[in-house]
N, CA, C, O and CB atoms as a CASP TS submission, in Angstrom:
PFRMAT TS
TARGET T0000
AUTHOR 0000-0000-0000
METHOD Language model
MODEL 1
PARENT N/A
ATOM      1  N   UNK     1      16.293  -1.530   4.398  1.00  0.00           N
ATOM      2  CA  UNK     1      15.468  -1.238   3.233  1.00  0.00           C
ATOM      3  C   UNK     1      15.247   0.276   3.169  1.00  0.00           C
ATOM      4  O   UNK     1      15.052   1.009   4.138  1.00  0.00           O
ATOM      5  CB  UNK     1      14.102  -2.010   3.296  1.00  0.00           C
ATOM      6  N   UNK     2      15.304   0.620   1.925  1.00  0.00           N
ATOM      7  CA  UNK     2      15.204   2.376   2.033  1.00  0.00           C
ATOM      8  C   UNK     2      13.472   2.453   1.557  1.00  0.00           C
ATOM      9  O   UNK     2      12.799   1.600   0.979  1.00  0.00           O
ATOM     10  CB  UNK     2      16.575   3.469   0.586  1.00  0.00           C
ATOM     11  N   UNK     3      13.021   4.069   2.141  1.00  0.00           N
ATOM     12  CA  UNK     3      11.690   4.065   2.016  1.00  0.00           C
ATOM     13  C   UNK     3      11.377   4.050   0.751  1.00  0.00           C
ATOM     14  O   UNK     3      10.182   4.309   0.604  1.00  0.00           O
ATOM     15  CB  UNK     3      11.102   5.027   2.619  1.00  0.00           C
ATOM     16  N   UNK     4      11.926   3.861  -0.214  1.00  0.00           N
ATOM     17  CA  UNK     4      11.509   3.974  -1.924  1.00  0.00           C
ATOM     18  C   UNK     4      11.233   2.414  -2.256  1.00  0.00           C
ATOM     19  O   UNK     4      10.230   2.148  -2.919  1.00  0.00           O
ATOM     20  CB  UNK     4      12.998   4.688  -3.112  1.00  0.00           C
ATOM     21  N   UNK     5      12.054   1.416  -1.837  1.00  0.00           N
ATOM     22  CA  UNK     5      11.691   0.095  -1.863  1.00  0.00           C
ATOM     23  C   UNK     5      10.772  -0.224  -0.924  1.00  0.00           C
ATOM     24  O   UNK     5      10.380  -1.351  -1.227  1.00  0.00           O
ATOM     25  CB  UNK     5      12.709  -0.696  -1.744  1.00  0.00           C
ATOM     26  N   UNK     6      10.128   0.201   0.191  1.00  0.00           N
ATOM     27  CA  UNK     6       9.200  -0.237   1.036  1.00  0.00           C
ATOM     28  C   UNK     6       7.902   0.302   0.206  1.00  0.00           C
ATOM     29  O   UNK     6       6.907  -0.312  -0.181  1.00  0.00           O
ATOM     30  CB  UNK     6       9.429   0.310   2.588  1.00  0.00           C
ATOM     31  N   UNK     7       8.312   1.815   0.060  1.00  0.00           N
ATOM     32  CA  UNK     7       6.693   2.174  -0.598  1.00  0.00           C
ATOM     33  C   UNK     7       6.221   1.543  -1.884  1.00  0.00           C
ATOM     34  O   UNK     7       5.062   1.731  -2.254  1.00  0.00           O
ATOM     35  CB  UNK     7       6.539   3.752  -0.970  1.00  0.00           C
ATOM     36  N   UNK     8       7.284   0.605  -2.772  1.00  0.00           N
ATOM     37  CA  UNK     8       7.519   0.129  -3.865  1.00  0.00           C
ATOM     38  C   UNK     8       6.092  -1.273  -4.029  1.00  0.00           C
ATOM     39  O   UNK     8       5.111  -1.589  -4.703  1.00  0.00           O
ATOM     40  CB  UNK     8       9.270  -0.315  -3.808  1.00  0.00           C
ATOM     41  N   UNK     9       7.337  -1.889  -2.291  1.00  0.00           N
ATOM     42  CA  UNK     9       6.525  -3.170  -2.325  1.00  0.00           C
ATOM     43  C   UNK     9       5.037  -3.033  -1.305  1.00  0.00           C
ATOM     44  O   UNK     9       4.436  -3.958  -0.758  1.00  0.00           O
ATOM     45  CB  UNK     9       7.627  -4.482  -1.720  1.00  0.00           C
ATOM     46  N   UNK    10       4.842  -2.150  -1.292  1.00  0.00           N
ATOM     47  CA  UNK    10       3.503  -1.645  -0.766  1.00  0.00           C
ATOM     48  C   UNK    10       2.237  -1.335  -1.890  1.00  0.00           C
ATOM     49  O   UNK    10       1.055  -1.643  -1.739  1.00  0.00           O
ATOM     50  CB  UNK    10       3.853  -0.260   0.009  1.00  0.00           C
ATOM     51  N   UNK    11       2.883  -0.596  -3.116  1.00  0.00           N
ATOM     52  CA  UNK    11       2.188  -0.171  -4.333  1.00  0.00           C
ATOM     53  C   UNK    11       2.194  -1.660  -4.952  1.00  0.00           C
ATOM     54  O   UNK    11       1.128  -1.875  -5.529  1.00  0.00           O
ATOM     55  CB  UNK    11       3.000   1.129  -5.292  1.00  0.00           C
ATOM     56  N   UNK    12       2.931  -2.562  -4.990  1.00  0.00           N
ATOM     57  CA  UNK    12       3.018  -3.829  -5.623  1.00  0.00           C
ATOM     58  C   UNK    12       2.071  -4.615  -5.093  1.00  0.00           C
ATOM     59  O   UNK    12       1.368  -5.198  -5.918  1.00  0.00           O
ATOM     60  CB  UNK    12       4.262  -4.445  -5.531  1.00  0.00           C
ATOM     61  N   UNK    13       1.796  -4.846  -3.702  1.00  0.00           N
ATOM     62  CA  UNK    13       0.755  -5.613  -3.067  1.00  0.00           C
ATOM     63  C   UNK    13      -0.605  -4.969  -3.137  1.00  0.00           C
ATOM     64  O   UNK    13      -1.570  -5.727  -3.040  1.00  0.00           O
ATOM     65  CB  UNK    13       1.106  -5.851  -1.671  1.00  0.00           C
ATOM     66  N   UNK    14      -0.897  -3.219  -3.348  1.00  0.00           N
ATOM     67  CA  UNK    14      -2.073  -2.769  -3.663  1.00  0.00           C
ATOM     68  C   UNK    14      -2.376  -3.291  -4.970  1.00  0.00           C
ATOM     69  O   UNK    14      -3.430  -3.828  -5.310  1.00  0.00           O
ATOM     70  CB  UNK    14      -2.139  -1.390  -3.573  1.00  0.00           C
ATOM     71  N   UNK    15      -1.258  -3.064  -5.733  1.00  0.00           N
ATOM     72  CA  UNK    15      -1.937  -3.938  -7.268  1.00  0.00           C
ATOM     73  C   UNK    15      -2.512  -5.572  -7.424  1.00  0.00           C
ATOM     74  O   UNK    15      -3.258  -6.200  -8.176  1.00  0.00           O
ATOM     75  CB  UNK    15      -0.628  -4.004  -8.409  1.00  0.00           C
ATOM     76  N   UNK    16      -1.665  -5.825  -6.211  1.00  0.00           N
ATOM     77  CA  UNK    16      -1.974  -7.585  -6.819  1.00  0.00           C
ATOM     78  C   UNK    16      -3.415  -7.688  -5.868  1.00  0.00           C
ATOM     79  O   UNK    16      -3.953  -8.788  -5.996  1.00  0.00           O
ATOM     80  CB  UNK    16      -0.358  -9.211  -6.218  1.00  0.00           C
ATOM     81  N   UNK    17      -4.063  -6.837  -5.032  1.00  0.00           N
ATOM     82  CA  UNK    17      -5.095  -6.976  -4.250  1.00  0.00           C
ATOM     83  C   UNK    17      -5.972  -6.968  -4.970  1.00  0.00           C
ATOM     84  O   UNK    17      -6.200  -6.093  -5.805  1.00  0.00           O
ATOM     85  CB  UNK    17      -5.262  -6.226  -3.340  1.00  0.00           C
ATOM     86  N   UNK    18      -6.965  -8.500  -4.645  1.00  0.00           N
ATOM     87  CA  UNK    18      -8.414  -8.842  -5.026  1.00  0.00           C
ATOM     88  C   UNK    18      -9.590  -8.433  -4.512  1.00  0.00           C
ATOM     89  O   UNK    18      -9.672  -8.018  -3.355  1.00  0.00           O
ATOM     90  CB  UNK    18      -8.588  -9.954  -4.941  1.00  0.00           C
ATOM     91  N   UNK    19     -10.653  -8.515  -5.359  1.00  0.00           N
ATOM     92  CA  UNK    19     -12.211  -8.665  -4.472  1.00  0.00           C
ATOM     93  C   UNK    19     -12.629 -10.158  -4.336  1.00  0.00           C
ATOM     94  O   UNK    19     -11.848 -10.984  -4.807  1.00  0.00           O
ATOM     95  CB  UNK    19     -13.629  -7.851  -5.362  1.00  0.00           C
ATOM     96  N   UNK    20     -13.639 -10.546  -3.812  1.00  0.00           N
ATOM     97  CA  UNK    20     -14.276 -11.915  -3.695  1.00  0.00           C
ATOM     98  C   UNK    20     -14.331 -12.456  -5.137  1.00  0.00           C
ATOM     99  O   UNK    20     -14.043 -13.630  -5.371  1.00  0.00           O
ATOM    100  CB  UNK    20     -15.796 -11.861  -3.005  1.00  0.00           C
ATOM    101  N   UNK    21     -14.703 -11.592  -6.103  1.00  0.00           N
ATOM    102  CA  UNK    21     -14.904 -11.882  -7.304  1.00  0.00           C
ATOM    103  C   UNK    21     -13.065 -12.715  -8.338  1.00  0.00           C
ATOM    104  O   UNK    21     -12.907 -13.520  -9.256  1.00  0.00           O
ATOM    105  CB  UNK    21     -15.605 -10.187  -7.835  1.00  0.00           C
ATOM    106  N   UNK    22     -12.214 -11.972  -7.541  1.00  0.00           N
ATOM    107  CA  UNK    22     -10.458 -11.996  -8.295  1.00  0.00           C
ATOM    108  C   UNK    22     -10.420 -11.273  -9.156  1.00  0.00           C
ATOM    109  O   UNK    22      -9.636 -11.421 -10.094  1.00  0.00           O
ATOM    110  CB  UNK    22      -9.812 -13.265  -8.999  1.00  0.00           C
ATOM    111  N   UNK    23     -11.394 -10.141  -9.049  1.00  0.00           N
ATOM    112  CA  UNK    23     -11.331  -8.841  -9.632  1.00  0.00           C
ATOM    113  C   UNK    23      -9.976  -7.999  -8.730  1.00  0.00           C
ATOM    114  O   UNK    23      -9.647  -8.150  -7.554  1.00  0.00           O
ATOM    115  CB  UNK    23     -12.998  -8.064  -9.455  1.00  0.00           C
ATOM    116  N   UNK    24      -9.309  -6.979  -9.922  1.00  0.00           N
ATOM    117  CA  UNK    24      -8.492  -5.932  -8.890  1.00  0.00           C
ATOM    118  C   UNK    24      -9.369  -5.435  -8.364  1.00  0.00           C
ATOM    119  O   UNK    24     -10.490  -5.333  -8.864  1.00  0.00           O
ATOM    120  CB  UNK    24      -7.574  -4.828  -9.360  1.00  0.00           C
ATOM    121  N   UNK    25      -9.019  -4.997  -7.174  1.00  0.00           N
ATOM    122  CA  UNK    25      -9.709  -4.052  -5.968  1.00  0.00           C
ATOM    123  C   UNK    25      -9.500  -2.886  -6.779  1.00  0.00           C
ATOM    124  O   UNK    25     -10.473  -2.138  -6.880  1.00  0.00           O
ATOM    125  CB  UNK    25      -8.948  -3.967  -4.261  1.00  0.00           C
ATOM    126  N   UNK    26      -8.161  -2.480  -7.539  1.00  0.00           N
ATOM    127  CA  UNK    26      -7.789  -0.733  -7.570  1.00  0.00           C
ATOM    128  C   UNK    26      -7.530  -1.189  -8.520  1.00  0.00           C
ATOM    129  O   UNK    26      -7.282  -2.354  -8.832  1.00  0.00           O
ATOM    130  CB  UNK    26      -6.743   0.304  -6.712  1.00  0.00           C
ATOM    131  N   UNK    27      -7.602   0.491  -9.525  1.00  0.00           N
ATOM    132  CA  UNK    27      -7.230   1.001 -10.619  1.00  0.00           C
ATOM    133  C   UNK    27      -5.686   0.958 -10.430  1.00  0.00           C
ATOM    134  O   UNK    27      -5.247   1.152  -9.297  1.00  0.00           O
ATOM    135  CB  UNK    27      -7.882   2.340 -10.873  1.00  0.00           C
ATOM    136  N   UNK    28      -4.916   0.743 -11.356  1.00  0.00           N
ATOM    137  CA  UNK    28      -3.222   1.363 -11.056  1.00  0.00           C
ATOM    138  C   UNK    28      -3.095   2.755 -10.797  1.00  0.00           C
ATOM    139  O   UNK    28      -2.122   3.184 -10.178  1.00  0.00           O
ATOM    140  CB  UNK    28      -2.179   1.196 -12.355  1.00  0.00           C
ATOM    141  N   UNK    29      -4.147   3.616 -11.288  1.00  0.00           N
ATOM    142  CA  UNK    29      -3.981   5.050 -10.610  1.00  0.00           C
ATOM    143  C   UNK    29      -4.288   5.041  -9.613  1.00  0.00           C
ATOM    144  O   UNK    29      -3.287   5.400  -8.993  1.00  0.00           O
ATOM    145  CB  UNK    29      -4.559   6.088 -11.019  1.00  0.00           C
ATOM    146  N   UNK    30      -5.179   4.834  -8.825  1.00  0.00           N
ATOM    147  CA  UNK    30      -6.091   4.498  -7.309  1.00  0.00           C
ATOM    148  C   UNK    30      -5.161   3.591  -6.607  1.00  0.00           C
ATOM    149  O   UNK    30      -5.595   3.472  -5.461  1.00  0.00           O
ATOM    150  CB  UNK    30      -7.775   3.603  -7.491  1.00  0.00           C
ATOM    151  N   UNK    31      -4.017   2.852  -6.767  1.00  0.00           N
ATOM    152  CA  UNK    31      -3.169   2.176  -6.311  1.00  0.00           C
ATOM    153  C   UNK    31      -2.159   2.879  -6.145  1.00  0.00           C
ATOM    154  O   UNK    31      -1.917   3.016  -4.946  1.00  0.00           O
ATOM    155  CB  UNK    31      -2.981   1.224  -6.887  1.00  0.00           C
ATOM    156  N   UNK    32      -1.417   3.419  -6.842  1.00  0.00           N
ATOM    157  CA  UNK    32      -0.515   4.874  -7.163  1.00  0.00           C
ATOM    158  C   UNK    32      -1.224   5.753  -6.049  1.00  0.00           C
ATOM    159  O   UNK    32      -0.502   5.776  -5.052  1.00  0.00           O
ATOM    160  CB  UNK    32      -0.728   5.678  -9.011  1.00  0.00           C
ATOM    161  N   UNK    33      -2.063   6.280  -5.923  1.00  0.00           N
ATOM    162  CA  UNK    33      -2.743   7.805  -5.028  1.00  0.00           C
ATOM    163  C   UNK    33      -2.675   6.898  -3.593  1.00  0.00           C
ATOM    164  O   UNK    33      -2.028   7.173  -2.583  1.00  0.00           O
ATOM    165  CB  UNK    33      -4.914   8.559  -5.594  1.00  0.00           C
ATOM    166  N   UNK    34      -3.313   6.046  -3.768  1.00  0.00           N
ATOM    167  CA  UNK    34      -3.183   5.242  -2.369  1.00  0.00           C
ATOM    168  C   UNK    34      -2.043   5.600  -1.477  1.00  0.00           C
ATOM    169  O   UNK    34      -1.871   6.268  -0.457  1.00  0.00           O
ATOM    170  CB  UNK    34      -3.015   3.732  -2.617  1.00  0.00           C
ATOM    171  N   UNK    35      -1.293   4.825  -2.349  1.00  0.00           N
ATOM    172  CA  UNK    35       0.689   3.815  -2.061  1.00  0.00           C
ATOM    173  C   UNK    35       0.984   5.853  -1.640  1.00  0.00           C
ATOM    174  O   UNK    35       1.599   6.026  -0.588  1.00  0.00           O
ATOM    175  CB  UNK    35       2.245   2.576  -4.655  1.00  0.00           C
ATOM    176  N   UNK    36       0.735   6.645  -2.103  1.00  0.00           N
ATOM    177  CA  UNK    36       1.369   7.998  -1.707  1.00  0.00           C
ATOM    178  C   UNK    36       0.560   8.668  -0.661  1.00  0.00           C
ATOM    179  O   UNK    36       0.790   9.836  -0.346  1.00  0.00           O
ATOM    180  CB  UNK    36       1.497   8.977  -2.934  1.00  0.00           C
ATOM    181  N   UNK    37      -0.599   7.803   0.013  1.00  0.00           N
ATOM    182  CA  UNK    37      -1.365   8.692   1.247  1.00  0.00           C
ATOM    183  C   UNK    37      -0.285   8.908   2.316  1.00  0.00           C
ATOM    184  O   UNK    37      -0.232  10.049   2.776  1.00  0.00           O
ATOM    185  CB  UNK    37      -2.782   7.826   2.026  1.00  0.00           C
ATOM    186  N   UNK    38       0.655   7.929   2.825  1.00  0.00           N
ATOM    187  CA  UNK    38       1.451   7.927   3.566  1.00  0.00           C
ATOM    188  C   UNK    38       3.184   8.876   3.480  1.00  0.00           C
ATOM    189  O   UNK    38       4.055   8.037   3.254  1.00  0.00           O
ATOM    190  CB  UNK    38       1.374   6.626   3.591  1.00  0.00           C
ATOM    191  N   UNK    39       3.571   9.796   3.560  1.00  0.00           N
ATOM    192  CA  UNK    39       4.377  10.556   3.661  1.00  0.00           C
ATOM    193  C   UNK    39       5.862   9.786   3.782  1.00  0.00           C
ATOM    194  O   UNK    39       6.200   8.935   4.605  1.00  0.00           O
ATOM    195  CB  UNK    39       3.934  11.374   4.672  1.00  0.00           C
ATOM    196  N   UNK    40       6.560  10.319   2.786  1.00  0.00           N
ATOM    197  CA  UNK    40       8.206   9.515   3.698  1.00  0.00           C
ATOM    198  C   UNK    40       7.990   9.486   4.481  1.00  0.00           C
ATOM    199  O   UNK    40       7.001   8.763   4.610  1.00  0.00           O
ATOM    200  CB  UNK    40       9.610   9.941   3.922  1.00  0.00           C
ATOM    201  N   UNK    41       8.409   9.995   5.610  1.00  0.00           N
ATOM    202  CA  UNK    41       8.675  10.322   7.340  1.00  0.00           C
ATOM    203  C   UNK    41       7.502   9.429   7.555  1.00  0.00           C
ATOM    204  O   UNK    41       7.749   8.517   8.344  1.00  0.00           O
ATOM    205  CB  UNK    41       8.520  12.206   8.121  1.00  0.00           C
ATOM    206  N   UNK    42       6.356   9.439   7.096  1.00  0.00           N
ATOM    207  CA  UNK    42       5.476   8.558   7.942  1.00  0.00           C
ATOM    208  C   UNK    42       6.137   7.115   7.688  1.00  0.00           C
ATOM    209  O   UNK    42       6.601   6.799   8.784  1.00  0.00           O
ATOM    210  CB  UNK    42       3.777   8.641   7.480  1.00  0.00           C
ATOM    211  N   UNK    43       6.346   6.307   6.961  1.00  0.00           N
ATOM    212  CA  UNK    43       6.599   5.395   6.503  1.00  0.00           C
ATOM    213  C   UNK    43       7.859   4.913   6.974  1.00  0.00           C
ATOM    214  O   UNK    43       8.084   3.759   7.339  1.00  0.00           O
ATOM    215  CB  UNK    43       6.441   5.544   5.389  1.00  0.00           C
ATOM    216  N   UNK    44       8.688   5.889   6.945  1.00  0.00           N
ATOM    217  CA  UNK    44      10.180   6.010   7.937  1.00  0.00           C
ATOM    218  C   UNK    44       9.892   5.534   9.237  1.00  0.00           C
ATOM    219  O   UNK    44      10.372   4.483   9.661  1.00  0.00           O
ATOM    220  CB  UNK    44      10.815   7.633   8.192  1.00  0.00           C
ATOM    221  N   UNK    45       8.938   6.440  10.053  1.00  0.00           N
ATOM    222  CA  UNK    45       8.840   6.310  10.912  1.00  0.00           C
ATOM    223  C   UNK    45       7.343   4.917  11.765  1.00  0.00           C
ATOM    224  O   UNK    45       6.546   4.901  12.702  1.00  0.00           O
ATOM    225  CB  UNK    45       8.960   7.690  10.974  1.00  0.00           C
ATOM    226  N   UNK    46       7.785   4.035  10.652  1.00  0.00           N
ATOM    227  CA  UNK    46       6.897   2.859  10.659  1.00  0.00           C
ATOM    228  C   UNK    46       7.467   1.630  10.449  1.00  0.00           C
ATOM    229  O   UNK    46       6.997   0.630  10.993  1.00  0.00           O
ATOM    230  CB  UNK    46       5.936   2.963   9.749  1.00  0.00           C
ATOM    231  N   UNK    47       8.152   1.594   9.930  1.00  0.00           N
ATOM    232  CA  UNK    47       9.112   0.615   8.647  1.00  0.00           C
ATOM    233  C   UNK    47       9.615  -0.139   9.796  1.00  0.00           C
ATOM    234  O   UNK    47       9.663  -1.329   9.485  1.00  0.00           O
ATOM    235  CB  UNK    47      10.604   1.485   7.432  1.00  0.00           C
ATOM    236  N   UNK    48      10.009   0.063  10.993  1.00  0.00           N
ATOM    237  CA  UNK    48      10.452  -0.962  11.938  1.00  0.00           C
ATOM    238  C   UNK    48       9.289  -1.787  12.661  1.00  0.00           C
ATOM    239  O   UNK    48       9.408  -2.776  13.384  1.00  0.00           O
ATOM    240  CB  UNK    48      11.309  -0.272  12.992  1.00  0.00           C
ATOM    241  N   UNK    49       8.073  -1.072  12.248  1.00  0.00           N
ATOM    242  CA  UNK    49       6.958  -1.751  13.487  1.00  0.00           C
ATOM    243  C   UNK    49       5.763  -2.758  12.329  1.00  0.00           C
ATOM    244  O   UNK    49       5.065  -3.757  12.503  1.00  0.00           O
ATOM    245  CB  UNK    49       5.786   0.023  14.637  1.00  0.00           C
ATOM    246  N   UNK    50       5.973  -2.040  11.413  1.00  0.00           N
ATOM    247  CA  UNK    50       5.469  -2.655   9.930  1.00  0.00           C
ATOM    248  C   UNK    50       5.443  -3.345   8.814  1.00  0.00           C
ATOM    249  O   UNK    50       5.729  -2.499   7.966  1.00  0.00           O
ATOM    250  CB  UNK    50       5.392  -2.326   9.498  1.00  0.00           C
ATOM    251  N   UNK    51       5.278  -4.369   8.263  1.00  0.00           N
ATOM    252  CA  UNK    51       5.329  -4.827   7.176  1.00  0.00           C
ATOM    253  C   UNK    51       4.832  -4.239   5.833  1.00  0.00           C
ATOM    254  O   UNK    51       3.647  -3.928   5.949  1.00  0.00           O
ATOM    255  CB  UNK    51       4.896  -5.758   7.401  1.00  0.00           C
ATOM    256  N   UNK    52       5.294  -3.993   4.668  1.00  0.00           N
ATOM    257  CA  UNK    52       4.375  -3.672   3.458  1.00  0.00           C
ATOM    258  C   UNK    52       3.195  -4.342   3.554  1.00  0.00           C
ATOM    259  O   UNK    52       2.084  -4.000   3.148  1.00  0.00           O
ATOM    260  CB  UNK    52       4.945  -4.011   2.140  1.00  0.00           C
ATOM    261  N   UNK    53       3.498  -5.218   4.064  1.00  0.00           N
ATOM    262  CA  UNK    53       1.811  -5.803   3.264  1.00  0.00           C
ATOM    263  C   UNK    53       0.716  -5.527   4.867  1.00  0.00           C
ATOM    264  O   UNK    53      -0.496  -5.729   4.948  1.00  0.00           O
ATOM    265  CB  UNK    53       1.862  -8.371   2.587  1.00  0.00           C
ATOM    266  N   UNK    54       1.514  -5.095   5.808  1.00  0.00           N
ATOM    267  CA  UNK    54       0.600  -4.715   6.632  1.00  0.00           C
ATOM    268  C   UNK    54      -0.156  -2.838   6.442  1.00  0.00           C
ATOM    269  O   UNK    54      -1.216  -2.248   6.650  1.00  0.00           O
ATOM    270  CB  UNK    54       1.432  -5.049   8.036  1.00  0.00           C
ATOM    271  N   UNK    55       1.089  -2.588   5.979  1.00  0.00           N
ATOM    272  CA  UNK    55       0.767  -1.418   5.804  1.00  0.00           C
ATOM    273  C   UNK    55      -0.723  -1.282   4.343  1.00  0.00           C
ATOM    274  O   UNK    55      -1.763  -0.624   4.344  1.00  0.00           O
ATOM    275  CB  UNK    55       2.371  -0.704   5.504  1.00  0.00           C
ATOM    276  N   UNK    56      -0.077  -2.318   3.205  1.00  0.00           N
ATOM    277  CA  UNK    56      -0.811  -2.430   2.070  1.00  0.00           C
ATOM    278  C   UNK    56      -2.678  -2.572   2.960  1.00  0.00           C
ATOM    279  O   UNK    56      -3.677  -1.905   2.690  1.00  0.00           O
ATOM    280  CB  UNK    56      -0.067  -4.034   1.005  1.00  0.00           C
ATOM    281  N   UNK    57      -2.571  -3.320   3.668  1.00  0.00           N
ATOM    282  CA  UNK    57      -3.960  -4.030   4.515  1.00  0.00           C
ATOM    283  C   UNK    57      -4.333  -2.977   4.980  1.00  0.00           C
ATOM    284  O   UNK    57      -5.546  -2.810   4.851  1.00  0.00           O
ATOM    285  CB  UNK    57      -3.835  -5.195   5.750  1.00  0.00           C
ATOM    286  N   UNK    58      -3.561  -1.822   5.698  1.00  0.00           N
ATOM    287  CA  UNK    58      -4.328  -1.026   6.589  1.00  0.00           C
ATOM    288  C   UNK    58      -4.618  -0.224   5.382  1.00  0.00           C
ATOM    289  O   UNK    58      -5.784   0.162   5.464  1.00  0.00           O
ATOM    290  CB  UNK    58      -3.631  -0.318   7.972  1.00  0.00           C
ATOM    291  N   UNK    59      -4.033   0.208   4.256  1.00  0.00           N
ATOM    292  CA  UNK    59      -4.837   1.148   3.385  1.00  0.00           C
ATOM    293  C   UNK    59      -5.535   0.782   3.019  1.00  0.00           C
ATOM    294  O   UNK    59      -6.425   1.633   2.998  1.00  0.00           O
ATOM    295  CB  UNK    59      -4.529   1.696   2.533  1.00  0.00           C
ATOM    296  N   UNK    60      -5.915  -0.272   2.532  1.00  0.00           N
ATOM    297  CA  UNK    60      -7.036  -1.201   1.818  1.00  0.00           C
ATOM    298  C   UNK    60      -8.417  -0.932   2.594  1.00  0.00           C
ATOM    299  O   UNK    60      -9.297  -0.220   2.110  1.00  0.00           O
ATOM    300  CB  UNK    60      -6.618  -2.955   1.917  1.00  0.00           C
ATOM    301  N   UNK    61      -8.522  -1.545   3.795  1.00  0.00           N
ATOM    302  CA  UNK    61      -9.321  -1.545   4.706  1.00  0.00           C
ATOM    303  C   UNK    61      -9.151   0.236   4.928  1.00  0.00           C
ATOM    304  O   UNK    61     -10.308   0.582   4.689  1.00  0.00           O
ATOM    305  CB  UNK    61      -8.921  -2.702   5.933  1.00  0.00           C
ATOM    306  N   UNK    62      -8.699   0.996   5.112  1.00  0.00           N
ATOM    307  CA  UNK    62      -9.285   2.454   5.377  1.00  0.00           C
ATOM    308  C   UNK    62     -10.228   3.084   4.681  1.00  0.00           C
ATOM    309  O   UNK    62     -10.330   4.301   4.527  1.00  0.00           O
ATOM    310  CB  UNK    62      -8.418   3.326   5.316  1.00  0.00           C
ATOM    311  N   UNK    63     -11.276   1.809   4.045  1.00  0.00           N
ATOM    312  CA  UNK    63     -12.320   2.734   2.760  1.00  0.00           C
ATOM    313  C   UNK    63     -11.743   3.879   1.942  1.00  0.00           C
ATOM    314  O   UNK    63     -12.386   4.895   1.680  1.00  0.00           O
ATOM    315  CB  UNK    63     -13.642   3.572   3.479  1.00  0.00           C
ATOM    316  N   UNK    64     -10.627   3.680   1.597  1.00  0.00           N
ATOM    317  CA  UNK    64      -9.986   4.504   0.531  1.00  0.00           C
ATOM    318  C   UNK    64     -10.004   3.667  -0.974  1.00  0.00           C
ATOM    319  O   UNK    64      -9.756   4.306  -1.997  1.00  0.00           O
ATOM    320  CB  UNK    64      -8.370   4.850   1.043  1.00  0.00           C
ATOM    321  N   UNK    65     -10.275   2.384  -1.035  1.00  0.00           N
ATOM    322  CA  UNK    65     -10.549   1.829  -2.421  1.00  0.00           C
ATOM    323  C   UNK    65     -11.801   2.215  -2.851  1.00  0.00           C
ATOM    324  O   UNK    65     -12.209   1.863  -3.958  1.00  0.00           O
ATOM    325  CB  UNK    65     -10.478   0.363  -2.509  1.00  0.00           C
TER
END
């Protein structure tokens, strides 16, 4: 998988993320700024130990929403 499709399906799972309510958690801009906290190279250098949607979880949970 190249890092443009990982960070893809990472921005895809920040969008589809709920609150208790099944409200979005994020704005599509605030999902967008998110999905880009992480650097190619960081993400490169993750992509074997990581899942998108683990990665999606750890941004979520970093009080960055």
């Amino acid at each position: 998988m190249e890092v443009e499709e990982y960070r893809q399906q990472i921005l895809d799972l920040l969008l589809q993320a709920r609150d208790d309510k099944g409200e979005p958690r994020l704005t599509e801009k605030a999902a967008v700024a998110l999905s880009k906290e992480l650097s190619d190279q960081e993400l490169l250098d993750g992509m074997d130990f990581n899942t998108p949607e683990e990665v999606a979880e750890l941004l979520l949970e970093a009080g960055l929403d």
